[in-house]
Residue frames relative to the residue before (quaternion, step in Angstrom):
aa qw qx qy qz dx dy dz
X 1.0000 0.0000 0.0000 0.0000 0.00 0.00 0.00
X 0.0293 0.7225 -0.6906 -0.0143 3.59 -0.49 0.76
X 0.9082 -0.3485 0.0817 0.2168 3.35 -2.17 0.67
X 0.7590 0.4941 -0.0643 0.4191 3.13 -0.54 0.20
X 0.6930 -0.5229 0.3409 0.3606 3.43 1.31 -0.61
X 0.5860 0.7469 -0.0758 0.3050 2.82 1.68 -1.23
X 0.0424 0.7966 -0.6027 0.0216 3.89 0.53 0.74
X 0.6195 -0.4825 0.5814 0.2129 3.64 -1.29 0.98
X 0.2006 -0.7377 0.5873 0.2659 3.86 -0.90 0.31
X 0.5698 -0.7006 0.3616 0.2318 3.27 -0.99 1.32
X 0.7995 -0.2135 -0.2128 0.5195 3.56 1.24 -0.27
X 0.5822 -0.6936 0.3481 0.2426 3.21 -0.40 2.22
X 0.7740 0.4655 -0.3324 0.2716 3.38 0.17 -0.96
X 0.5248 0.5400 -0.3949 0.5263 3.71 1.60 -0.57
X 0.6949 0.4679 -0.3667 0.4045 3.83 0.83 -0.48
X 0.5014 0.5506 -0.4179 0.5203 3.42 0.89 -0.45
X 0.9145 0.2441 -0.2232 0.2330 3.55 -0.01 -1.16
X 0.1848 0.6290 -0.5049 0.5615 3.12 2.52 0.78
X 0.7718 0.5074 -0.2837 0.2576 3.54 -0.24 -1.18
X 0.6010 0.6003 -0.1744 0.4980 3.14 1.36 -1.27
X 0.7022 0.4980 -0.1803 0.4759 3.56 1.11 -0.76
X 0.6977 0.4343 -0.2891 0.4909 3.11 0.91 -1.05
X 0.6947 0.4677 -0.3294 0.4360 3.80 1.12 -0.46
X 0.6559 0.5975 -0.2633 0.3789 3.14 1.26 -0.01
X 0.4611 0.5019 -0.2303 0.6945 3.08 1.95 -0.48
X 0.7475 0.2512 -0.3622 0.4970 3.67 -0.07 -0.60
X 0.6010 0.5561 -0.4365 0.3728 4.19 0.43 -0.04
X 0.5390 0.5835 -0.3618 0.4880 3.30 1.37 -1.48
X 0.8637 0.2663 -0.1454 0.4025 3.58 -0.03 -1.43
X 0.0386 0.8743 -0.4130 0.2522 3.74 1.49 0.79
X 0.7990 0.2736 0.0628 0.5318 3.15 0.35 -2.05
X 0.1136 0.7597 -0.6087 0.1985 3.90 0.47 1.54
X 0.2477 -0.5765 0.7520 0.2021 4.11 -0.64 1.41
X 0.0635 0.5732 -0.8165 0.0271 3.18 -2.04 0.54
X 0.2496 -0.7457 0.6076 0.1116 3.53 -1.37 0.95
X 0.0173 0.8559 -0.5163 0.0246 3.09 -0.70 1.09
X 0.4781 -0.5612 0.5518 0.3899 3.79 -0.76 -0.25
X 0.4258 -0.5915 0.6372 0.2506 3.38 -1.30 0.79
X 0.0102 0.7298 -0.6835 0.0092 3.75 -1.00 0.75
X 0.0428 -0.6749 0.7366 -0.0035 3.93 -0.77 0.95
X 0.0185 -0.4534 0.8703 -0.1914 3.35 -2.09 1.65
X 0.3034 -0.6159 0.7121 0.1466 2.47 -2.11 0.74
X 0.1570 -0.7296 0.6621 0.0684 3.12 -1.44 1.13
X 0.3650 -0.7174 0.5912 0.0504 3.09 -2.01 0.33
X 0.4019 -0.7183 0.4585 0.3351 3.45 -0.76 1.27
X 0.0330 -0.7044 0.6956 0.1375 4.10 -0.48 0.08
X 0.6315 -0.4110 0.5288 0.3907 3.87 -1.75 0.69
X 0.2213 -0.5049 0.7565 0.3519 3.16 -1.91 -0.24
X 0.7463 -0.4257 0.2662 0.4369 3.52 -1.82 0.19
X 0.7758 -0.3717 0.2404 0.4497 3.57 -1.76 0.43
X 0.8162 0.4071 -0.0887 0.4002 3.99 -0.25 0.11
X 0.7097 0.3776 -0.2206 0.5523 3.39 1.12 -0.62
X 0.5351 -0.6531 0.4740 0.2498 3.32 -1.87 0.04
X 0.0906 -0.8218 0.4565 0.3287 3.60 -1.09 -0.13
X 0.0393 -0.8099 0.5297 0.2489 3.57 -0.18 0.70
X 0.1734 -0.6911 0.6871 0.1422 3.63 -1.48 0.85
X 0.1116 0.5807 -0.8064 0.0031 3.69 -1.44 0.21
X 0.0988 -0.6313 0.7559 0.1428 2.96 -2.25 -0.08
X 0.1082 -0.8157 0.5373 0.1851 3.28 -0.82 -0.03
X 0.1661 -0.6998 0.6668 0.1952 4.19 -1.46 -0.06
X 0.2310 0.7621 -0.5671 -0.2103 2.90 -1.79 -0.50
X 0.4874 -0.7476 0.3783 0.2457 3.56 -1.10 0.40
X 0.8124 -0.0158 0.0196 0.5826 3.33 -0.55 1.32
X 0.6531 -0.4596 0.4225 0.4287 4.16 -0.73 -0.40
X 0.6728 0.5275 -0.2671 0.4446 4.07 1.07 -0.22
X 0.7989 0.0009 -0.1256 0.5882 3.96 1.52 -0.13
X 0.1952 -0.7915 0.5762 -0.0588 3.45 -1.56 0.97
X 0.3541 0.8406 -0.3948 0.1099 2.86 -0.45 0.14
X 0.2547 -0.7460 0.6044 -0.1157 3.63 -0.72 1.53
X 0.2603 0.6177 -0.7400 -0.0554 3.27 -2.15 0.55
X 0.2072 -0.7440 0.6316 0.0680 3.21 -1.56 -0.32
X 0.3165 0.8569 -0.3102 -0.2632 3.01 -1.66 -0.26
X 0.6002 -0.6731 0.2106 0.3772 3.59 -0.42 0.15
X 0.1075 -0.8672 0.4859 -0.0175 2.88 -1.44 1.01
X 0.3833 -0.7649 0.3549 0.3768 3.99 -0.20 0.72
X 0.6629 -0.6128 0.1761 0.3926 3.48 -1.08 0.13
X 0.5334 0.5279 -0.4830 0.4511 3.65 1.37 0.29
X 0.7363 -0.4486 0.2592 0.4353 3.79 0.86 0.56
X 0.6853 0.6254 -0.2861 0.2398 3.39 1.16 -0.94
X 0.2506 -0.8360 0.4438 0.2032 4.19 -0.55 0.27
X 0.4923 -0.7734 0.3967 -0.0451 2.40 -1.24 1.99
């Protein structure tokens, strides 16, 4: 048992070719079209409580070939950190 939780697998190669599967199954079904309606609201940034942080991000992407996301953080008197 080493730090963290972290236990070595007992035989590595069956995990690899778990892993290898499971990413292959979740890549195949990656690129799901869904129709939706556009819907537009306005929203509003509001503080978090006295002491804490707030982190926003959003992200997009086009089609299954680009992504892309940022964000960021701010404390609770409005100001960015």
């Amino acid at each position: 048992m080493l730090a963290f939780g972290f236990e070595k697998p007992r035989q590595l190669w069956c995990h690899i070719t778990n892993a290898m599967k499971q990413y292959m199954q979740a890549s195949s079904s990656a690129c799901v079209k869904t129709v939706s309606e556009r819907q537009e609201c306005m929203i509003g940034w509001k503080p978090p409580l006295m002491g804490w942080v707030k982190i926003n991000f959003d992200g997009a992407s086009q089609g299954c070939e680009q992504a892309g996301c940022g964000g960021l953080v701010r404390g609770d008197t409005g100001e960015w950190l």
